[in-house]
N, C-alpha and C positions, 0 to 999 in steps of 0.2 A: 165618244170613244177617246178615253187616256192611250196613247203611244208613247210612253215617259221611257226611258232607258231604263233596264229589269235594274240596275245596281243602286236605283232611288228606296228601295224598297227598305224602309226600317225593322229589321228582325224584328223590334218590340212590339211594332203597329204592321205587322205582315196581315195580310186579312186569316181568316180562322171560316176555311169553307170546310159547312155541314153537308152531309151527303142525305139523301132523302126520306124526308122524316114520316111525311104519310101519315100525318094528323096523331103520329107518335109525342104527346105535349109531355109527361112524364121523364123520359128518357133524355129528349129533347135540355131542360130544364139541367137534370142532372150533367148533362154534360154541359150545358154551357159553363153553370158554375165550374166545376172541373176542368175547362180548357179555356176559359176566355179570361184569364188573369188582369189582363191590361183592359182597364175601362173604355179606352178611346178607341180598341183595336176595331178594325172595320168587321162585319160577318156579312158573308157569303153563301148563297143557297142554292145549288144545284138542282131547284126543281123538286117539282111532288112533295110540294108542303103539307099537300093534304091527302083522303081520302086514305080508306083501308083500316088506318087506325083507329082508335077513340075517341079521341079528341081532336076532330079536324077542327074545327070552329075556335077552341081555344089556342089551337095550334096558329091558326090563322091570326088571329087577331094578337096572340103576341106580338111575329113577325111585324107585323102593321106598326106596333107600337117604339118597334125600334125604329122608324122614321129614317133617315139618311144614314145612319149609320148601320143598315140590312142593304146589300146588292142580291138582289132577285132574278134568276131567269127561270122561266114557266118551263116544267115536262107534262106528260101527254095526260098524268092525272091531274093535274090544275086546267088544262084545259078541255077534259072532258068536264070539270063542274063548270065551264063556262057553256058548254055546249047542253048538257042537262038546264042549266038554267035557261038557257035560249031555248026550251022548247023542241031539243033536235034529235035528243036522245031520252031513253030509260036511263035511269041508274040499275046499273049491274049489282048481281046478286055478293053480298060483301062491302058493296062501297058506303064509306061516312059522309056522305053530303047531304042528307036531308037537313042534320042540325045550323047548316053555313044556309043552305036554301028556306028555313023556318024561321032563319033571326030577324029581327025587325028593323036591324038595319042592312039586311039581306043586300037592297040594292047595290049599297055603297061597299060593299065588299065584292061583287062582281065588277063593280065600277076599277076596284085598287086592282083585284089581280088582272082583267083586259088590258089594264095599261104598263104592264112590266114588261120587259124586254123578254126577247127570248134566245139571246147570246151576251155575252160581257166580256171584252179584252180591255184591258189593263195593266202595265207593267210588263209586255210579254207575257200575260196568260189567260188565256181564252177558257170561259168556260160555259159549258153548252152543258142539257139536262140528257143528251144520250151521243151524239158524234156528228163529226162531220166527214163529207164526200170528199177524197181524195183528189178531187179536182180542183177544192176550195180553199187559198189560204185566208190567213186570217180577215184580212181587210175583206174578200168575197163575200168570205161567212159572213158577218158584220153587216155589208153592204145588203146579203141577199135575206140577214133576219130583219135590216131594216124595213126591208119592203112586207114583210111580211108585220110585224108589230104597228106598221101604217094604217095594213086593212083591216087587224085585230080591233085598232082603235077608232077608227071611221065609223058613221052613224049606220053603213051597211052592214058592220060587224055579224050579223045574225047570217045573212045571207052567203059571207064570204065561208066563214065558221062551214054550214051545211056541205060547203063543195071540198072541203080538208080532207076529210074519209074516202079513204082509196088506199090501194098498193101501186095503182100505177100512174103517172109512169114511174119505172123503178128507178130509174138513173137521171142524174142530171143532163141537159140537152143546153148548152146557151141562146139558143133560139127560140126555148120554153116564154110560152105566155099567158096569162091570165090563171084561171084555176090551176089546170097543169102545176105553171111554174109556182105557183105558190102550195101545194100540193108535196112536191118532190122536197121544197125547204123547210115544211112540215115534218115532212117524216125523217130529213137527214136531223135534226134538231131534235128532236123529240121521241124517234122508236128506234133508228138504225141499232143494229149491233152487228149484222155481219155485212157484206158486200163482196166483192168480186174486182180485181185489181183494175178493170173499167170503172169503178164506181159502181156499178149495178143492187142496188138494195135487194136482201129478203129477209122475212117477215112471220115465216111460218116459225122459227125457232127460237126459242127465248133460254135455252141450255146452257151452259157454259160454254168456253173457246173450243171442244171439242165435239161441240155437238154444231159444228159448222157445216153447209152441205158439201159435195164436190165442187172445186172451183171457187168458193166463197173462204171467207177468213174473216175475224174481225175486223172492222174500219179503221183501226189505230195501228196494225200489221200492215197493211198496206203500202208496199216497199214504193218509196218516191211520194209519198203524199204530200201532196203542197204544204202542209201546215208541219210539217218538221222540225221547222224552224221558232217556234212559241214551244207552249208546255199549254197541255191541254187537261182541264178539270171536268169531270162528267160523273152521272149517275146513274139511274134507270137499269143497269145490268146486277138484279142480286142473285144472278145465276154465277157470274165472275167475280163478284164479292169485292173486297178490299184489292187495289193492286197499287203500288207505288211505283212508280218508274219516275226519272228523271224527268223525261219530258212528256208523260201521260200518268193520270190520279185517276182512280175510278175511286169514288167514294160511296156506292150504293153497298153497304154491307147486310142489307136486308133485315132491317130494327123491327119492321111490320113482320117480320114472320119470326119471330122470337132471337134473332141474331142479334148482331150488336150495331148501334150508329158511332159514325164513324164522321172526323172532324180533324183538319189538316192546317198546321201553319203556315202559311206558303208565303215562306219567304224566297229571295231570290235563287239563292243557296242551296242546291237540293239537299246539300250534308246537314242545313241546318234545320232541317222540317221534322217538325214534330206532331205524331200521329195521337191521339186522344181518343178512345172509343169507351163504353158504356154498355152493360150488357141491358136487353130487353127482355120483356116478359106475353108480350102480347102476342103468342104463336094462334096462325091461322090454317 
């Protein structure tokens, strides 16, 4: 984890995060050409590399190919093709994993994505594949996806994986321990979109800001949320689509269902960010 002070951050080398491409390798392509001008600049991947699109496996293996210069955290489709491969699930009616599960160096591509993190602060900006619990500022988050990306990568990984699937508990507990607690960092990391000014997650709704229940609200509304203080990058909501704020990016603009992907310069500067998106063709 970088804690550099946000004014290190060079406008020309600002990282350039993609929102979630979902094995969209076409689009993907066109926009990098079209938004990544500067050869050294870092990129950024909010999650759901793969699956849904058509090209998960080319999708995949690009990313792979940019080597240290791609920062990766996993969303809940990256890790359902770990979970598929593990043996733990079916693949769902619409998903692209058979072709990443049939390649013949199958292994070693379960091997790269297990081992990528599943949060990244840097510079002041934290970015996570759906949100985090209002209880958690940055260093928690950090702290609490360490321990989870531990068990991801431990020789039990299969067994841990198995116990992830739930809704409950909904909320975070700091007394939480073993599945439970790893459970709840799960789902704040990777499905959250609304919650309840306790923290309390639900799950049933995947709608836009308005289709929130009684009492619940987005995680990023959340009046007094410990992370306030950063600027927070995320994807997985393309029910809320593109949203810029100062100190929240939602970058899922829903490229897999015929919309457009969407790709942000994050420099330190919020006047100086500039938004790049690419229309898509592959409606579902």
């Amino acid at each position: 984890m970088t804690d550099a002070p946000s004014a290190t951050i060079d406008a020309t080398l600002a990282p350039l995060v993609f929102g979630d491409l979902q094995g969209c390798y076409d689009p993907f392509q066109r926009l990098l050409r079209k938004a990544a001008r500067e050869p050294g600049a870092p990129l950024w991947f909010a999650g759901d590399l793969i699956n849904r699109g058509p090209k998960s496996l080319e999708t995949l293996r690009e990313i792979i190919a940019l080597g240290s210069r791609a920062t990766v955290v996993l969303g809940n489709h990256d890790l359902n093709l770990l979970s598929v491969a593990a043996g733990l699930r079916k693949p769902k009616k619409g998903d692209t994993l058979d072709e990443i599960l049939e390649a013949p160096d199958a292994a070693d591509l379960i091997e790269w994505v297990r081992h990528k993190p599943v949060a990244h602060f840097e510079n002041n900006v934290l970015m996570v594949h759906a949100g985090v619990l209002p209880q958690w500022d940055a260093t928690m988050t950090m702290e609490l996806a360490h321990e989870l990306e531990q068990a991801l990568r431990a020789p039990n990984w299969k067994e841990t994986l198995a116990t992830l699937y739930g809704n409950e508990p909904h909320r975070w507990d700091d007394s939480l321990k073993g599945a439970d607690r790893l459970r709840v960092i799960y789902n704040a990391l990777s499905r959250i979109r609304f919650c309840t000014p306790e923290g309390a997650m639900e799950f049933a709704n995947n709608g836009g800001p308005d289709a929130a229940p009684p009492g619940y609200m987005p995680w990023f509304d959340v009046p007094n949320r410990r992370t306030q203080d950063v600027t927070i990058v995320f994807g997985h909501w393309a029910a809320l689509g593109l949203m810029i704020r100062d100190d929240v990016l939602c970058l899922d603009s829903g490229c897999v269902w015929g919309n457009k992907l969407s790709a942000v310069r994050m420099t330190a500067d919020p006047a100086q960010r500039v938004v790049t998106q690419v229309s898509c063709s592959m409606k579902k």
